[in-house]
N, C-alpha and C positions, 0 to 999 in steps of 0.2 A: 355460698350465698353472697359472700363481700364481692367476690372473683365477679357473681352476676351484676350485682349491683353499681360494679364501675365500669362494667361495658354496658347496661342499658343509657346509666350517665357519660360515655363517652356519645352514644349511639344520639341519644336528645341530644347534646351540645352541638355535634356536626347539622342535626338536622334543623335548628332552631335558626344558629348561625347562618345555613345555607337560605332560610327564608324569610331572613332582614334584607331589605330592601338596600340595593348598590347604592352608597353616595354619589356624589358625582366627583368628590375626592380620591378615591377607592379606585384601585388598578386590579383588576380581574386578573386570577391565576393563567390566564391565556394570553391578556397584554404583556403579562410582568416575564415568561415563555419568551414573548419573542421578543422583547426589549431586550431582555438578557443574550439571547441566540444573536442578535444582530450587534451587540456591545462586544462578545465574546468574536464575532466574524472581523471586527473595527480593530481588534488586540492584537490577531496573525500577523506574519511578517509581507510584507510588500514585497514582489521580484519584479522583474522584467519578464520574463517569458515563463512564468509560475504563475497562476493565480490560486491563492487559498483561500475556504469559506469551511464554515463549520456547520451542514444539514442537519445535524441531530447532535445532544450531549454526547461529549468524549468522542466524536467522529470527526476525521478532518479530511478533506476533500481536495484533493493536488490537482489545478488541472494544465495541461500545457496549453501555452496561452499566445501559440502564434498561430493564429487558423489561415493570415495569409500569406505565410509563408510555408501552408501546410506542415505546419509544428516541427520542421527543419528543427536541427541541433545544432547549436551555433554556442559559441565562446561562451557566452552569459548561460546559458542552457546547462551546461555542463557545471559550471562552478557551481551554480544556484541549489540543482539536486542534492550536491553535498553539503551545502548549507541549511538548506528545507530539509531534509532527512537529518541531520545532526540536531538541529532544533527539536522536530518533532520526537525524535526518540527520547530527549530530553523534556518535553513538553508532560508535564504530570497531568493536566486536563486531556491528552488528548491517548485512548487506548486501541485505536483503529485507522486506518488512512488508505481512500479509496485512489485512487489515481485514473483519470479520464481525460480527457481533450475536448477541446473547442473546434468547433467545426464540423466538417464531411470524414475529415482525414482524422487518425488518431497519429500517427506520425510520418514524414517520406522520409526518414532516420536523418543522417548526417547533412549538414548546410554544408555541401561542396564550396559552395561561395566563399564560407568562412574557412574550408577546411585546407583552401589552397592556400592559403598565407600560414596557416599553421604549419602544414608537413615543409613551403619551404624557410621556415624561422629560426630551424639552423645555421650559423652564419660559417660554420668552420670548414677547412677544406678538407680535413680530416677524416677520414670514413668513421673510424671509429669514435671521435669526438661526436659527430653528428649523431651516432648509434645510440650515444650515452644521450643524450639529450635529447633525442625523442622519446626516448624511452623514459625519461625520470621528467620528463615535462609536458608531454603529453601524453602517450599510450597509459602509464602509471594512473598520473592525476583521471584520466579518463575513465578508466577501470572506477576508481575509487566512486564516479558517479553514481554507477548502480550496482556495486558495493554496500554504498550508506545504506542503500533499499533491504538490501538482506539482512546488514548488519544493524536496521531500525528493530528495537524491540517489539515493537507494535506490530501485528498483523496487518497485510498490507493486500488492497485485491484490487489488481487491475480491471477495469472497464472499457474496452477497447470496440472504437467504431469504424468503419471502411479498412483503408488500407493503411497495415502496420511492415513497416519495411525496414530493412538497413539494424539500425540501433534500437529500433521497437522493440526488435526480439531479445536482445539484448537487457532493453529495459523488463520486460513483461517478466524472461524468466527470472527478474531477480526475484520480483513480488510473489506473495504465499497462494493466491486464489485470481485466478482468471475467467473473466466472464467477456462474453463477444456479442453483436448483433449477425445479425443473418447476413449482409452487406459485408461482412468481413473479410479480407484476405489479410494472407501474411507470404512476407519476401525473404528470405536469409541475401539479401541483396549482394554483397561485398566481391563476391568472385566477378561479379560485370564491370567492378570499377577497380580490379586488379589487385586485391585484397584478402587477407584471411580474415574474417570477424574478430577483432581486438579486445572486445570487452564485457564478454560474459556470455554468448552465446554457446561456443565450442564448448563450454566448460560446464553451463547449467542447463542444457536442452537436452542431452543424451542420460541425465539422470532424473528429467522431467519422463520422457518420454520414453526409456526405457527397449529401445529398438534400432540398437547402431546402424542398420544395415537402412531406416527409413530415414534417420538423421542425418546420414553422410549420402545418401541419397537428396536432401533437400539443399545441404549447404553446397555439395557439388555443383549440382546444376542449374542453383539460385531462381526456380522455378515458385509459381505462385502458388500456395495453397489454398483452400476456402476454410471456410468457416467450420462446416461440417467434418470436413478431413482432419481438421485443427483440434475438435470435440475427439473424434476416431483415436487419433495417437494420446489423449490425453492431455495434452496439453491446454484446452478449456475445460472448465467445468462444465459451463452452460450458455444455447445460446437462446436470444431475445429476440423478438421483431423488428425491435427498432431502438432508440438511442434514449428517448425518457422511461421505457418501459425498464430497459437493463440497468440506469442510473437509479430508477426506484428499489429495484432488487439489491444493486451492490448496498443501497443505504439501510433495507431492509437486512441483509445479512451483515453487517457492520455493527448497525443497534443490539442485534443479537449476540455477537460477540463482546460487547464491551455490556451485555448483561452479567456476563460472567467474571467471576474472581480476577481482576490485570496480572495477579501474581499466577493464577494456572495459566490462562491464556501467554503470557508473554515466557513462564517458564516453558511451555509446551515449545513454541516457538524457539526459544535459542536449543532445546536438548534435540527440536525433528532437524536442526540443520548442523547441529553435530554429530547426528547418529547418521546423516547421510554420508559424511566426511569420513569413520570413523568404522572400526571393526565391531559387532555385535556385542562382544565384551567389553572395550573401551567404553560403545556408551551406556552399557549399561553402569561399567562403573560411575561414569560422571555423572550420571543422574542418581545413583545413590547417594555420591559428594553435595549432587545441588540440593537433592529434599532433604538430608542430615538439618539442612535449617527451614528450608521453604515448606517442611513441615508440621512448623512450628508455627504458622503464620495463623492469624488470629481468622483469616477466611474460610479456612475451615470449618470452623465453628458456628458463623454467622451461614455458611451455604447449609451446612444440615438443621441449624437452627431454623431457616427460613424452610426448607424442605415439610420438616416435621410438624411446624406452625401454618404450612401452602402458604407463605408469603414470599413476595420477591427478594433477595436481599439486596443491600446496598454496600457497597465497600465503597472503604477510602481509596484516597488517592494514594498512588507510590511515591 
């Protein structure tokens, strides 16, 4: 009877409350939404060829930000990823991070422009002086760009529009979920400009995809692929019609993600890209080493609590 008696008095409070009359003082829970949303977008970090915005709580949104240079990869491009991706893993507001581009293009990979003052900025006559220093000052630091993308705790789902070429594939297979529009190709570019793919392709596509004989097939003959064929080998989840339809879906499955516990989601995350690494035993042991304490964690409690009550739950930050 007490139990009834303070939900019909919560039930009158909301309802009484909700039909007093707005001051003109009074900021409506929908103004105070997106004051906040737009304060919290003002807070992100500024780049040069980055732009970050925050679409929904706990989601943050990377997009590359030269559409006229067709999102080319250049000097600052490179650095930036490991600075945006080192931040955002560390960012406790933020449990999700889509990645899209501006523009027609989602990327034409590498800025030749920039990339020929690079390979010659070896000064030495040296063969193997010049070896060591591209390799620990470029090729290295470059890897390391989409790298941070794997090694971001946060679940990470590309959104990719027209043509993704060159260092696209690179970047894409680092992220955990790929989504495409119908207009989409992709290129393993590298072998027409006299190249092996340096920075994550060879390494993360044949364990995406699962079919050596189609991967070394693509990267050999640096042929284009569509969209469809892209879905076929696995390598997309899903495609879209068009470019705000797919941007609504990545934000829609982003929101949904960061409804759940950051401590399942982001342990899920580092143990599926250990257990790719790793022998069936290994990771099973390490996942018993990780939950020995992460199943201690107080979200447990609050997800079956909210289950057993049908309410949403809410957890803290990490």
């Amino acid at each position: 009877m007490a139990t009834a008696r303070l939900w019909r008095g919560l039930i009158k409070y909301h309802i009484t409350g909700a039909l007093r009359p707005l001051r003109s003082h009074q900021v409506t829970p929908q103004t105070k939404l997106h004051l906040t949303a737009a304060m919290a977008t003002e807070s992100l970090p500024k780049y040069e060829t980055l732009l970050l915005s925050r679409p929904k709580d706990n989601v943050i949104q990377v997009e590359l930000n030269r559409p006229d240079k067709r999102n080319a990869m250049n000097k600052s491009f490179w650095r930036e990823m490991v600075e945006c991706f080192t931040h955002l893993s560390q960012d406790t507001t933020c449990r999700c991070v889509i990645i899209s581009a501006s523009g027609s293009v989602f990327t034409a990979g590498l800025d030749l422009n920039d990339a020929a003052e690079m390979f010659f900025s070896a000064t030495s006559n040296d063969v193997a002086r010049k070896a060591f220093y591209l390799r620990d000052n470029v090729v290295k630091p470059y890897q390391m760009s989409f790298t941070s993308i794997e090694k971001c705790s946060k679940p990470v789902i590309a959104a990719i529009q027209g043509p993704c070429v060159g260092g696209g594939i690179d970047l894409i297979t680092a992220c955990d979920i790929r989504l495409c529009t119908d207009n989409a190709w992709f290129q393993i570019k590298e072998v027409d400009i006299g190249l092996a793919a340096d920075v994550g392709t060879l390494q993360r596509l044949p364990k995406i995809v699962g079919n050596e004989s189609k991967v070394k097939e693509l990267v050999y003959t640096g042929r284009r692929f569509m969209a469809e064929e892209a879905k076929s080998i696995g390598l997309i989840s899903d495609i879209f019609s068009d470019h705000a339809t797919m941007i609504e879906a990545a934000i829609k499955m982003a929101t949904l993600i960061v409804s759940k516990s950051p401590i399942a989601v982001q342990g899920s995350k580092i143990n599926l890209n250990y257990s790719r690494d790793h022998t069936v035993d290994e990771s099973l042991d390490y996942m018993a080493t990780w939950n020995m304490s992460m199943l201690q964690t107080e979200d447990i409690v609050k997800s079956i609590q909210a289950q057993v009550q049908k309410e949403t739950p809410v957890f803290s930050k990490l």
